[in-house]
C-alpha positions as CSV (number, residue, x, y, z in Angstrom):
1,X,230.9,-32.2,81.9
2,X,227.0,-31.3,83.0
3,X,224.7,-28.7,81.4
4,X,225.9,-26.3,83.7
5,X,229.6,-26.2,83.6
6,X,229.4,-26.1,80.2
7,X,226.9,-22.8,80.5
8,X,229.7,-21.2,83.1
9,X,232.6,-22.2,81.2
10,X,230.5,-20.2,78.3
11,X,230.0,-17.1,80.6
12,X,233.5,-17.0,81.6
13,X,235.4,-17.4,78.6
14,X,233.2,-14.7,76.3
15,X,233.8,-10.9,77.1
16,X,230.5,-10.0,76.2
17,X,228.4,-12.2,78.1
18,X,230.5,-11.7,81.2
19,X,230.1,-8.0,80.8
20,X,226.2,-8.3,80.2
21,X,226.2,-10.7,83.7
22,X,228.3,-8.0,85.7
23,X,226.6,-5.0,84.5
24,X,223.5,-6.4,84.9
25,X,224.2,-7.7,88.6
26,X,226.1,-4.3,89.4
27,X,222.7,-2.6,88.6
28,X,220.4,-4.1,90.1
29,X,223.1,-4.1,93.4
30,X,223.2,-0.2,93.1
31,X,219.6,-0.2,92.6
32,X,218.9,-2.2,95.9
33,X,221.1,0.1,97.5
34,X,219.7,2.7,97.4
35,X,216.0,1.6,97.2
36,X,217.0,-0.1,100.4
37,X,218.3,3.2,102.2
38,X,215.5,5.1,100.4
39,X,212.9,5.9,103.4
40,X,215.7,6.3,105.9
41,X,217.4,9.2,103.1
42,X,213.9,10.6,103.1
43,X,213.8,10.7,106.5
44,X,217.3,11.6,107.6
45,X,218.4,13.7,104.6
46,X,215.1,15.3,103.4
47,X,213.3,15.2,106.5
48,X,210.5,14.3,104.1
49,X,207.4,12.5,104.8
50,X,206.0,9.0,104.0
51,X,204.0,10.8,101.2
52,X,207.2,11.6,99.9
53,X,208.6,8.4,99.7
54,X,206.1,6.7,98.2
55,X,206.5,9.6,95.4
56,X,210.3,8.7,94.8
57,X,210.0,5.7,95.0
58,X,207.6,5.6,92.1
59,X,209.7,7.5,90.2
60,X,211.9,4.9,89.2
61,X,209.4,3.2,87.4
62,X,208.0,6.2,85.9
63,X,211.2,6.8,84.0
64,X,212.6,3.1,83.5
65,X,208.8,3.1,81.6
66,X,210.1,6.4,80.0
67,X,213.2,4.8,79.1
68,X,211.9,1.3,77.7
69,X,210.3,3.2,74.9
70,X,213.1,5.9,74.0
71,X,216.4,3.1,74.2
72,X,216.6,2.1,71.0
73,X,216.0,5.7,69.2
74,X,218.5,7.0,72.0
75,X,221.2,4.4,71.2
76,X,220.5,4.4,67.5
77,X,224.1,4.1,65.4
78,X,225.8,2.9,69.1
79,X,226.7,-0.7,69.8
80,X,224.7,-2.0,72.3
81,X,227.7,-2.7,75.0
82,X,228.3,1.0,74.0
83,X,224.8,1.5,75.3
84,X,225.2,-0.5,78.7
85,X,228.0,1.0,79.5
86,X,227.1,4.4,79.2
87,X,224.2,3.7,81.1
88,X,225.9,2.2,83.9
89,X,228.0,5.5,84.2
90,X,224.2,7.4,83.7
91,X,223.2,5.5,86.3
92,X,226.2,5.9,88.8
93,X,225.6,10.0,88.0
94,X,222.4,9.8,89.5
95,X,223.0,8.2,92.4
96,X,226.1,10.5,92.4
97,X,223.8,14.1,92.2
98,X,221.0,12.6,95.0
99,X,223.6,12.0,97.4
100,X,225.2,15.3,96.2
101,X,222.9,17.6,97.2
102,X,220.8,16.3,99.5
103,X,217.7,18.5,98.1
104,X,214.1,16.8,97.4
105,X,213.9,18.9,93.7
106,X,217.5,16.9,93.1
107,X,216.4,13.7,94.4
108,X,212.7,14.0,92.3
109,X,215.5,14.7,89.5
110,X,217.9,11.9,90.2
111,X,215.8,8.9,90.6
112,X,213.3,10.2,87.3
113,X,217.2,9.8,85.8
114,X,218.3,6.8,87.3
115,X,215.1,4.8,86.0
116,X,215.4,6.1,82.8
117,X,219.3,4.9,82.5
118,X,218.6,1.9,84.0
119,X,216.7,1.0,80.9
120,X,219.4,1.7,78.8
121,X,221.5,-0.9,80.7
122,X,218.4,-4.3,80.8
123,X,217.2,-3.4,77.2
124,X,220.9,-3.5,75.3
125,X,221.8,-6.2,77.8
126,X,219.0,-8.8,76.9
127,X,219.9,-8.5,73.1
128,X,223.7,-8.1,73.3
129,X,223.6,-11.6,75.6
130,X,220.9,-13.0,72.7
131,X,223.0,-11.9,70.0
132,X,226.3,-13.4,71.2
133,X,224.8,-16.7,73.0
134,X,224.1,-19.4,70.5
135,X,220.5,-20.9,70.8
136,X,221.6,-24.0,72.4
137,X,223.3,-22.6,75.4
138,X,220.5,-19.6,75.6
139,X,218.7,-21.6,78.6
140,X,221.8,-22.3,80.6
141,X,223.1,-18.4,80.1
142,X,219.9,-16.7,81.0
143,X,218.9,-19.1,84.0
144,X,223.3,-17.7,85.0
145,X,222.2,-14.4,84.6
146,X,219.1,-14.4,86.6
147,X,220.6,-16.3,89.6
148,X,223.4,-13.9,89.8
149,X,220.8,-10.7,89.2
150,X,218.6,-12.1,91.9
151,X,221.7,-12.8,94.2
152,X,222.9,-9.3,93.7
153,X,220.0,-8.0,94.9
154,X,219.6,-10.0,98.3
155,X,223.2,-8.6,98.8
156,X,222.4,-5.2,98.3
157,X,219.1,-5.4,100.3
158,X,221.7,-7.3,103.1
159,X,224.1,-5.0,103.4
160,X,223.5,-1.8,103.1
161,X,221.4,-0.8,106.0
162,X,224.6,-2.2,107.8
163,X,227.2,-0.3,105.4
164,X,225.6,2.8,106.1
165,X,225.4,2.8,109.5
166,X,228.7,2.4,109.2
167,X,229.9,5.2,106.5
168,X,226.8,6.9,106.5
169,X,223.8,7.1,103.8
170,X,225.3,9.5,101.4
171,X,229.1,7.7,101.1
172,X,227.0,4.5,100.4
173,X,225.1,6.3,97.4
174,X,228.8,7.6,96.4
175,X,230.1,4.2,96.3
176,X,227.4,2.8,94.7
177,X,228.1,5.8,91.7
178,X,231.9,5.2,92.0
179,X,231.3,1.2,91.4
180,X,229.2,1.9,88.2
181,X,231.6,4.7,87.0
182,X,234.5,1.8,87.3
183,X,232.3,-0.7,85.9
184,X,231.6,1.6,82.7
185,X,234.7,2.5,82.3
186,X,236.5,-1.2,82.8
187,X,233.6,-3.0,80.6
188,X,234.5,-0.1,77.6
189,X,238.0,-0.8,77.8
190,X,237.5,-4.6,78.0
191,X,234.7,-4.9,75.1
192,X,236.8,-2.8,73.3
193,X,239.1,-5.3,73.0
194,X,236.8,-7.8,71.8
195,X,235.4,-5.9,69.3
196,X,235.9,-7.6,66.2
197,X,234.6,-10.6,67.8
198,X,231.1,-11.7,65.7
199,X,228.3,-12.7,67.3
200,X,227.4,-15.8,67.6
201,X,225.8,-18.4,65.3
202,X,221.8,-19.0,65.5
């Protein structure tokens, strides 16, 4: 069997790596999403100007930088899939209350939020995967997780100009929430399970 098989066999036979992969790739979908249907919401939703674009969309950053620094003390005594999953439903709220109501104070509101979340999903996610990979198949795992991160995002960028035009811009920002809140509340149940499972050895 090659080097990779081996590292997808791994992936798909651990609960806690295949969580970290989904939740990671269901993020970053989400994210792409929206950031994909960002200036047309602007335009369409706001009726806001370039100006305020280029505002919102910086906010994401601002608050994932917020969030970086603030993760650990945030999720102190809390397990880190504890962590990801809550931020996956934190995430899928944000999106939820942009598309809610539609407003620009809301939206300046939601994306500061959805940044800061989103930190609390790729800071928990890194270590839980380190934690529970041994060193050995580290390489294969991570090199897994970043083609299926990357893939998720071309997807995202790909279909959701399409999707929209479809369902319009606000039911694709409430599907977007309504896959993270299923996510969150499928990879609790499921790492719930597994619990008691150790992580593995260096």
């Amino acid at each position: 069997m090659c080097s990779s098989d081996l590292g997808i066999k791994f992936i798909f036979t651990h609960p806690a790596i295949s969580f970290v992969i989904t939740a990671m790739a269901a993020g970053m979908f989400a994210i792409r999403c929206f950031g994909a249907l960002l200036a047309v919401y602007v335009r369409d939703v706001l009726r806001g100007s370039t100006s305020l674009f280029g505002v919102l969309g910086s906010l994401i950053g601002v608050g994932m930088i917020v969030g970086t620094q603030l993760v650990r003390k945030g999720g102190r005594g809390r397990s880190n899939s504890h962590i990801v999953t809550g931020g996956l439903a934190a995430v899928g709220f944000s999106i939820a209350l942009i598309a809610l109501f539609g407003t620009t104070p809301a939206a300046v509101i939601g994306i500061l939020m959805l940044g800061f979340f989103l930190a609390f999903i790729i800071v928990p996610a890194q270590v839980l995967m380190q934690e529970h990979t041994p060193k050995s198949m580290l390489g294969r795992v991570t090199g897994s997780m970043v083609s299926v991160i990357i893939g998720s995002q071309v997807l995202g960028m790909l279909f959701a100009g399409e999707i929209a035009n479809t369902v319009g811009i606000r039911n694709v920002y409430y599907g977007s929430a309504a896959l993270l809140f299923l996510l969150a509340g499928a990879g609790y149940y499921w790492l719930s399970r597994d619990s008691e499972q150790a992580p593995a050895a260096a």
